[in-house]
C-alpha positions as CSV (number, residue, x, y, z in Angstrom):
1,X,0.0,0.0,0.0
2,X,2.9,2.3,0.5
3,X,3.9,2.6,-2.9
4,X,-0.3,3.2,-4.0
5,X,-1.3,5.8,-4.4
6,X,-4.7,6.7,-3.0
7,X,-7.5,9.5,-4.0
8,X,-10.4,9.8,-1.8
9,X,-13.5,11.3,-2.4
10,X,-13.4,11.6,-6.5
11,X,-16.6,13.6,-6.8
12,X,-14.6,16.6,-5.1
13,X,-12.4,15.8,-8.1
14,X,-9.3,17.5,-6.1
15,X,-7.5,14.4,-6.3
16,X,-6.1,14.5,-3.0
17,X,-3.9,11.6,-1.8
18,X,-4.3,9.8,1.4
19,X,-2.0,7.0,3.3
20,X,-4.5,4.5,4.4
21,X,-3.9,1.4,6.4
22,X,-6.1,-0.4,4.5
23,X,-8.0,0.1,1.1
24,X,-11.8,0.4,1.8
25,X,-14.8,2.0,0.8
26,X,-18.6,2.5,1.1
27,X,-19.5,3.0,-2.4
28,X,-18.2,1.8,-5.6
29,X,-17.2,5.4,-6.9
30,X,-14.5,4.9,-3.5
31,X,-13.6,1.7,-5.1
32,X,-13.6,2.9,-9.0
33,X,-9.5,2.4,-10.1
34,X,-7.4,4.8,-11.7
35,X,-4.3,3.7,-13.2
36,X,-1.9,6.0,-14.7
37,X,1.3,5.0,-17.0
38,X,4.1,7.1,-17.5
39,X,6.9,7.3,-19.3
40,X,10.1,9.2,-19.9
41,X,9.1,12.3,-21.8
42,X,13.2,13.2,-22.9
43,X,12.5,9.4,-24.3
44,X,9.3,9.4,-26.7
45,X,10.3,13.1,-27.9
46,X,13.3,12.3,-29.2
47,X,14.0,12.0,-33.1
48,X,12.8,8.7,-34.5
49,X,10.7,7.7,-31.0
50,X,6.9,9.5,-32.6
51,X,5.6,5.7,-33.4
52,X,6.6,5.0,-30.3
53,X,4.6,4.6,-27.1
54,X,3.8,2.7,-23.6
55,X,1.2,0.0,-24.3
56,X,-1.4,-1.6,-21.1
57,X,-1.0,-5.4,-23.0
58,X,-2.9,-7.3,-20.1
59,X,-5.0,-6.8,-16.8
60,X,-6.4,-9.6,-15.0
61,X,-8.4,-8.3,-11.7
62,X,-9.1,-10.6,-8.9
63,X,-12.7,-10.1,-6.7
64,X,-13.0,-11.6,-3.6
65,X,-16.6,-11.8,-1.7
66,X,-16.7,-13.1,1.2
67,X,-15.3,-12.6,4.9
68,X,-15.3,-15.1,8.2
69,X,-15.5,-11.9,10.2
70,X,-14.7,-8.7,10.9
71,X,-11.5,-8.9,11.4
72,X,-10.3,-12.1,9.8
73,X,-9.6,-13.0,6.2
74,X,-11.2,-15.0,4.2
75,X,-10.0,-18.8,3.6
76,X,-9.5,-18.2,-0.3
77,X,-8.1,-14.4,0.5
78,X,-5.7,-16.5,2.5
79,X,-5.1,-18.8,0.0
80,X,-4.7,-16.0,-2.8
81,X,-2.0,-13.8,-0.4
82,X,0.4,-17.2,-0.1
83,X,0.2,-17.4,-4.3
84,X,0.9,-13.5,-4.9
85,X,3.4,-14.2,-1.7
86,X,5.4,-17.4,-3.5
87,X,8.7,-16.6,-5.7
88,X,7.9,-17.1,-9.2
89,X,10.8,-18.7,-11.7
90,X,13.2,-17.4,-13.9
91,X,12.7,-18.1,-17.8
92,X,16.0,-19.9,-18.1
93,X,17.5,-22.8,-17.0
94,X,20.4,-25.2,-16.7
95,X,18.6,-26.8,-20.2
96,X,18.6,-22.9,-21.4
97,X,15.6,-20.1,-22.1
98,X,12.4,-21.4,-21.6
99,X,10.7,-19.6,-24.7
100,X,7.4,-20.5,-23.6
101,X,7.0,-18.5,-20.1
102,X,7.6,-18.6,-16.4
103,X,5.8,-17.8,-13.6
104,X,5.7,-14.4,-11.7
105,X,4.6,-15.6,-8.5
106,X,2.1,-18.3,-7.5
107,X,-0.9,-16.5,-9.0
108,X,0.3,-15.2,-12.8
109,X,2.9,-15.9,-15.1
110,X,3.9,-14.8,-18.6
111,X,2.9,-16.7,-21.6
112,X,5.5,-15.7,-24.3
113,X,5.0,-15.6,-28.2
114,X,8.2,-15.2,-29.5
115,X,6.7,-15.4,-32.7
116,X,5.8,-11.6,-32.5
117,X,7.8,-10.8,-30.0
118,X,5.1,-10.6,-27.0
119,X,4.4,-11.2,-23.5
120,X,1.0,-11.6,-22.0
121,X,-0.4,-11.8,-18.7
122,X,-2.1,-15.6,-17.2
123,X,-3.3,-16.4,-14.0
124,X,-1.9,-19.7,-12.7
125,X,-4.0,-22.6,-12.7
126,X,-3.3,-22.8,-8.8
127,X,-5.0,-19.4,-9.0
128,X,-8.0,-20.2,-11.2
129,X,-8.8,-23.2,-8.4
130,X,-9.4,-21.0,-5.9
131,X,-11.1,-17.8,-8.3
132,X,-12.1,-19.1,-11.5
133,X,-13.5,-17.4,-14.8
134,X,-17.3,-17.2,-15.3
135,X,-17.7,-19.4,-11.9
136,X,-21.0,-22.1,-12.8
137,X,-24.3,-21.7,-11.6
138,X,-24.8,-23.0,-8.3
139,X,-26.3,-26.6,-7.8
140,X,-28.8,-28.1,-6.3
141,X,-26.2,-29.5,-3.9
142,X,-24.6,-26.1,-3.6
143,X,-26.6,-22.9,-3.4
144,X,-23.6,-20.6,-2.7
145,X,-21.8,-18.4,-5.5
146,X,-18.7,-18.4,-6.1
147,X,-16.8,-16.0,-3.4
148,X,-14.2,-15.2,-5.7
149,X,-13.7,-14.8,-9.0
150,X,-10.6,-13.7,-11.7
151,X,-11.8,-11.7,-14.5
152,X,-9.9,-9.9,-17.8
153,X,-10.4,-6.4,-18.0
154,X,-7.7,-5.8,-20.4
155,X,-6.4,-8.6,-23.1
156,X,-3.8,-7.6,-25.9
157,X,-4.1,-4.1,-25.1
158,X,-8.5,-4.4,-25.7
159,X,-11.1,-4.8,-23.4
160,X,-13.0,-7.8,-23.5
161,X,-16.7,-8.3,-23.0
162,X,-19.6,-10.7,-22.4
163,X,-22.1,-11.2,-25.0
164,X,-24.5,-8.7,-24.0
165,X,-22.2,-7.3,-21.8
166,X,-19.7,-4.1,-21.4
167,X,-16.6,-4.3,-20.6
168,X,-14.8,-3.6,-17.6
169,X,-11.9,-1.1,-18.4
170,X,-11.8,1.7,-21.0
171,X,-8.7,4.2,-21.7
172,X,-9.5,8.1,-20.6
173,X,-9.0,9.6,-23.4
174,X,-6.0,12.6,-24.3
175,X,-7.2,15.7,-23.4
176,X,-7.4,16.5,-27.3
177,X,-9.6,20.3,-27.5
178,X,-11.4,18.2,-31.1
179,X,-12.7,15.7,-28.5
180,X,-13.7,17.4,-25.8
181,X,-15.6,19.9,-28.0
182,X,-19.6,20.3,-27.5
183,X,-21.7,17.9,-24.9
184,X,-19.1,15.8,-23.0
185,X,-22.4,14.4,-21.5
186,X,-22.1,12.0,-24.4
187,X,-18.9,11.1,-23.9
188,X,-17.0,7.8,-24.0
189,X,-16.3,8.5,-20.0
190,X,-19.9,9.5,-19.4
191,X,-20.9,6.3,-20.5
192,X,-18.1,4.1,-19.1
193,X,-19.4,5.4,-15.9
194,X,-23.0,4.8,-16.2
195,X,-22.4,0.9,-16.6
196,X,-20.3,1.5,-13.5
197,X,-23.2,3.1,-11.5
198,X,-26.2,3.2,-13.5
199,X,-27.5,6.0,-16.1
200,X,-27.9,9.0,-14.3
201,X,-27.4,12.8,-14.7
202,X,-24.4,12.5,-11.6
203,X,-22.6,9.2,-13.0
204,X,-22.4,11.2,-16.1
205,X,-21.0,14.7,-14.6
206,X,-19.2,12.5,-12.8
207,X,-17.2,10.9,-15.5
208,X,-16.5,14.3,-17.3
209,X,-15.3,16.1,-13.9
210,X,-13.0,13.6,-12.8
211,X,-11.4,13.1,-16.4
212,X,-10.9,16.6,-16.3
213,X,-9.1,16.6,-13.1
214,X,-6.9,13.6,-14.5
215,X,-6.0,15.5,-17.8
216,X,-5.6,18.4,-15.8
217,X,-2.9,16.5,-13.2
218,X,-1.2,14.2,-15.9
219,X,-1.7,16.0,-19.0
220,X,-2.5,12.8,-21.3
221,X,-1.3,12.4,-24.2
222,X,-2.6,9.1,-25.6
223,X,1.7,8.0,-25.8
224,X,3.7,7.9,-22.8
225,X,1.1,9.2,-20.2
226,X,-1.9,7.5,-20.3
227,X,-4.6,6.6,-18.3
228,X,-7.5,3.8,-17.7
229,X,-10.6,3.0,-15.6
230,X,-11.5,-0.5,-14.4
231,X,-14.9,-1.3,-12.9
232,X,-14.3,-2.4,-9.0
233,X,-18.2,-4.2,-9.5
234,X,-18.4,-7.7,-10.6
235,X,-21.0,-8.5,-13.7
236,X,-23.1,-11.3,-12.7
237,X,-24.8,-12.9,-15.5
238,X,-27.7,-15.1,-15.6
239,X,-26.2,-18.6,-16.5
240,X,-24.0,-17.8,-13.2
241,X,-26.9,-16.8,-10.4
């Protein structure tokens, strides 16, 4: 948590940091994530670098649901701490590279192509036993949902959906004056944020206030500083409840 940094109430859109103990919140605009990239701007503006930029290939967000008590972690929280917690393995060997990946940790590892010369992001299978995709409906032996759950938010650098579904994460757009000409009501943010909280009037000022305040701290630039919303909420769909 120290080296997270933490914005509390975005609606003031002042973007002021705190230094919380623990991350927790009482409404799902507290729990909304903002994450910046940045790169070095003497880098990308140099002669030759203007193709050039930071890409977000892969996010993979992990929701857990339950709690034994108030003060007590949960048996699969527990069990997902000890797989982020485990040393993951280096991509070479006695034998040589191992082209096709290594672990990180207990809970992801890279899958390599070196076809084209790209990495992408996997949870573990000893991860996906404990939180997997789409978890099943529950059973007549079972009534309980699943209490945690792994979802992709971002795959090779897009955002993945359900059928009949939105997705997850979307990229705040550069603060570029022939976009955010005329009703930003209508915006790609305004609507991001109304599948994050429902159509309203506020989810949609909302969206446009705090993008401000983010193009107005980081200056975007759709390059090397850059900047994406994920949904804290978990989709349930109907083949799952």
């Amino acid at each position: 948590l120290t080296r997270l940094r933490i914005i509390q109430d975005i609606a003031s859109t002042s973007l002021d940091a705190v230094q919380p103990q623990q991350i927790d919140s009482a409404s799902i605009e507290a729990g909304l994530l903002t994450l910046v990239i940045k790169g070095n701007a003497s880098y990308f503006n140099q002669g030759g670098t203007s193709l050039y930029s930071l890409e977000l290939e892969d996010v993979v967000t992990i929701h857990l649901m339950e709690s034994d008590g108030e003060n007590d972690d949960s048996p699969k929280e527990v069990q997902v701490r000890r797989l982020l917690s485990l040393a993951g393995n280096d991509n070479g060997d006695s034998a040589g590279l191992d082209t096709d990946g290594y672990k990180l940790n207990g809970a992801f590892r890279f899958s390599v192509d070196t076809a084209n010369d790209r990495a992408y992001l996997d949870p573990t299978p000893e991860l996906l036993a404990w939180c997997p995709f789409n978890p099943p409906r529950p059973s007549a032996d079972s009534m309980e949902l699943e209490t945690c759950v792994t979802r992709r938010d971002v795959r090779y650098r897009g955002y993945p959906k359900r059928a009949g579904g939105v997705s997850s994460a979307m990229e705040i757009r550069p603060d570029d004056a022939s976009y955010w000409t005329g009703d930003r009501s209508g915006s790609d943010e305004a609507v991001f944020m109304s599948t994050v909280l429902g159509a309203s009037d506020y989810a949609k000022t909302l969206a446009v206030d705090f993008a401000e305040a983010i193009h107005g701290r980081y200056r975007l630039n759709g390059r090397y500083t850059r900047a994406y919303w994920i949904n804290p909420g978990y989709e349930w769909t109907p083949t799952q409840t």
